[in-house]
N, C-alpha and C positions, 0 to 999 in steps of 0.2 A: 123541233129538230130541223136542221138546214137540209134540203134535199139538192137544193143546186147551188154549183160552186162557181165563181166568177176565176177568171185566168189567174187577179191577184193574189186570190186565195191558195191556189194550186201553187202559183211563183212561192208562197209563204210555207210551204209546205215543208212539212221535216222528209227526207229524202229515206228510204229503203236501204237500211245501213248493208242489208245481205242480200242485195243486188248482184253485186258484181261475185258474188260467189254461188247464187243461184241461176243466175240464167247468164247465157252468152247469142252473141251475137252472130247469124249468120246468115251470109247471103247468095241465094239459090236463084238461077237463069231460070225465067216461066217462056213458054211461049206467048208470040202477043196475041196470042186466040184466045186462051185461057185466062190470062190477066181482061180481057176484053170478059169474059165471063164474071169473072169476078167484078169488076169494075161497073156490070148491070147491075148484080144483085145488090152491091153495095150503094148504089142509085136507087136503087127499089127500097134499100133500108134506109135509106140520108145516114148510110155513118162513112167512115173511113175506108179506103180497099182494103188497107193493112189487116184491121180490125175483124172484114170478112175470112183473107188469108188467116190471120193469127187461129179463128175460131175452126178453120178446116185442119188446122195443122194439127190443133188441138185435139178435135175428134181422132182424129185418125190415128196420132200415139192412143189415146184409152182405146179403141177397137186394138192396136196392136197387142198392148199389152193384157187386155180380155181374154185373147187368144192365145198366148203364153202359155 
């Protein structure tokens, strides 16, 4: 089984036909103190800042909706 994918593979990729009806896009002002926080941790993890964002935005809808 392949565990890692090279860019061409990903370019080759069948696309997320329910994409555009699942998620939308949108974009939110951070302070640059906070993006400067994020921008550590996600140096401390070698991934993306995005990726760190994405995963905070995420926790925090499932806590919201726990609390529901």
């Amino acid at each position: 089984m392949k565990t890692e994918y090279t860019a061409e593979d990903l370019k080759n990729a069948i696309k997320n036909p329910f994409y555009e009806k699942l998620n939308i896009e949108v974009t939110v002002p951070i302070r640059r103190s906070d993006l400067a926080t994020f921008e550590e941790v996600a140096k401390m993890n070698e991934e993306p800042v995005e990726a760190v964002m994405r995963r905070c935005l995420k926790m925090a809808a499932k806590n919201m909706r726990e609390h529901d």
